[in-house]
C-alpha positions in Angstrom: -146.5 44.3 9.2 -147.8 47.5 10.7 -147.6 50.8 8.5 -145.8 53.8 9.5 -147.4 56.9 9.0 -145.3 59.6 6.9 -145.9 62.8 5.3 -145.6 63.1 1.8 -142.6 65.4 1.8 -141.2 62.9 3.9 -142.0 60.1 2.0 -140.0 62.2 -1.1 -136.7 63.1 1.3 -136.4 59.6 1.7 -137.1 58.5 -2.3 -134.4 61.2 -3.1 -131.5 59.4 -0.7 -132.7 56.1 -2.2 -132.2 57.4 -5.5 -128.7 58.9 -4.4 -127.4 56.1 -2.6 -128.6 54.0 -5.5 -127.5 55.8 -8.7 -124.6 57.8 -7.5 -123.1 56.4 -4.0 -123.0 52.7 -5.0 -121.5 53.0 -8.2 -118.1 55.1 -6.5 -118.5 52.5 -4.3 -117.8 49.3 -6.8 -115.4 51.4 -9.0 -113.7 52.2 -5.6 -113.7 48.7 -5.1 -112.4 47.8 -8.4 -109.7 50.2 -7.8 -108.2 48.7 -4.9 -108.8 45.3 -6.3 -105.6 45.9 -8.7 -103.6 47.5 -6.1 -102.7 43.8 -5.5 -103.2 41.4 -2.0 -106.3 42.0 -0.5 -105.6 41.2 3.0 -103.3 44.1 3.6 -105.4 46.3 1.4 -106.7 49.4 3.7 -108.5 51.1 0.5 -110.4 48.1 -0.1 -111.5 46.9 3.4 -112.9 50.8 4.0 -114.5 50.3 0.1 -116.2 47.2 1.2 -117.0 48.5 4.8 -118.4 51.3 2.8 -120.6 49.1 0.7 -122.0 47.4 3.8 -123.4 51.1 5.0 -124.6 51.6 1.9 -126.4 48.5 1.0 -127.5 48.5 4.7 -129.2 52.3 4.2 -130.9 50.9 0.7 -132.2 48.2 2.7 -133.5 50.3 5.6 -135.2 52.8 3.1 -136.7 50.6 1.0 -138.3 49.0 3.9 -139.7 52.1 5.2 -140.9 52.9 1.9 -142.4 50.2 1.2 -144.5 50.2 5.1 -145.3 53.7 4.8 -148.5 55.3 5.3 -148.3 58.2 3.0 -150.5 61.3 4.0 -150.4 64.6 2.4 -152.3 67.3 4.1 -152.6 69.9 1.5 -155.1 67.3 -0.2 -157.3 67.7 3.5 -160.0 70.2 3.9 -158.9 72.4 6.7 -160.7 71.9 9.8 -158.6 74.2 11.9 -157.9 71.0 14.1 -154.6 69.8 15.2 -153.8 66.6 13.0 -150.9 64.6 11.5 -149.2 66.5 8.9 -150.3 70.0 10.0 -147.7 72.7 11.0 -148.6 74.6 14.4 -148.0 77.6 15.4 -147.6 77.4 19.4 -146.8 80.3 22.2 -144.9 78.5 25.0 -147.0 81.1 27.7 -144.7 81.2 30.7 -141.9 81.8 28.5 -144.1 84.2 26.2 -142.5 82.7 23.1 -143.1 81.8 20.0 -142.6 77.8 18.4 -143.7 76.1 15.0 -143.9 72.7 15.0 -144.7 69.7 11.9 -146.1 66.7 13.3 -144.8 64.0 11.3 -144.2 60.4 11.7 -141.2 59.0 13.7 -138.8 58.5 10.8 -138.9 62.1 9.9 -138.8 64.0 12.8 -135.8 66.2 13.3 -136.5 68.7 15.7 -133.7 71.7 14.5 -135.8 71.4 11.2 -139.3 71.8 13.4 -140.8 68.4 12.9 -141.4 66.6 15.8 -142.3 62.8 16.0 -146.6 61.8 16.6 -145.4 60.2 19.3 -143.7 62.8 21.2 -144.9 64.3 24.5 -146.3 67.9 22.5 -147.8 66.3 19.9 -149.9 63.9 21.8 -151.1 66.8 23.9 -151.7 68.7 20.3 -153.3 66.3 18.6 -157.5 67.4 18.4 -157.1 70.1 19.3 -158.0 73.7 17.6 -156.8 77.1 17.1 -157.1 79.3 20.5 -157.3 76.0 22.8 -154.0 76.5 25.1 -152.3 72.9 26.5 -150.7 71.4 29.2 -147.5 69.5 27.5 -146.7 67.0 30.2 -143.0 66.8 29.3 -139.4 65.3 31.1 -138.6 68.7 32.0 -141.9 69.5 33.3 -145.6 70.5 32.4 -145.2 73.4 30.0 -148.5 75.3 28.7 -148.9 76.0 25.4 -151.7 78.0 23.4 -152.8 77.2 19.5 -151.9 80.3 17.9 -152.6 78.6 14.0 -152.6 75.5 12.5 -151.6 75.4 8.8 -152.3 72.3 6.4 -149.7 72.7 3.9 
């Protein structure tokens, strides 16, 4: 089994909906179930079909997490020396130079990125063409849309 490489904040989001789903979500879920259980025949029972459909998502998400978890590559960056290069964890500070405007990006790993919260996946077009690279360099993103040229304004390790 390969390991995925996460960021430690990341690697806490995820241990905090593991904790929900297990602590509170899955307990509604078996009282809901119990609930509809005495409301008499089960085949014709719409409370408890969407209580046990619920289950299934739920026990399905405590699966998927715990997997994750458990493949993860943990890397926190505030415990790197910064070297003012572009590496996984960092948060970058680009200026998109045709458009003359400002971005900040996380590079995280692909089970954290969510791009309206600024992290965006290793594997994505910018990062790849960010990765290595240092404060001042500028970069040719060679995206879907087009080649778009960026320049390193800062790179934070936090």
């Amino acid at each position: 089994m390969s390991t995925i490489p996460m960021t430690a904040k990341g690697a806490e989001r995820l241990r905090e909906e593991l904790s929900r789903l297990k602590s509170e979500d899955r307990p509604r879920i078996i009282q809901a179930i119990a609930e509809a259980r005495e409301h008499g025949d089960l085949k014709e029972n719409a409370e408890y079909h969407a209580a046990k459909e619920q289950q299934g998502f739920c026990e399905g998400r405590i699966s998927e997490l715990e997997a994750q978890l458990s493949s993860a590559q943990i890397i926190d960056i505030s415990k790197m020396p910064p070297s003012g290069k572009v590496v996984f964890g960092v948060t970058v500070d680009l200026l998109e130079l045709e458009a003359e405007k400002k971005v900040t990006y996380q590079i995280v790993g692909d089970l954290e990125a969510d791009i309206s919260q600024g992290r965006i996946s290793i594997s994505s077009p910018v990062s790849r063409a960010l990765i290595g690279k240092e404060e001042g360099d500028e970069v040719i993103v060679k995206a879907p849309g087009g080649d778009k040229e960026y320049e390193i304004v800062a790179v934070h390790y936090k």
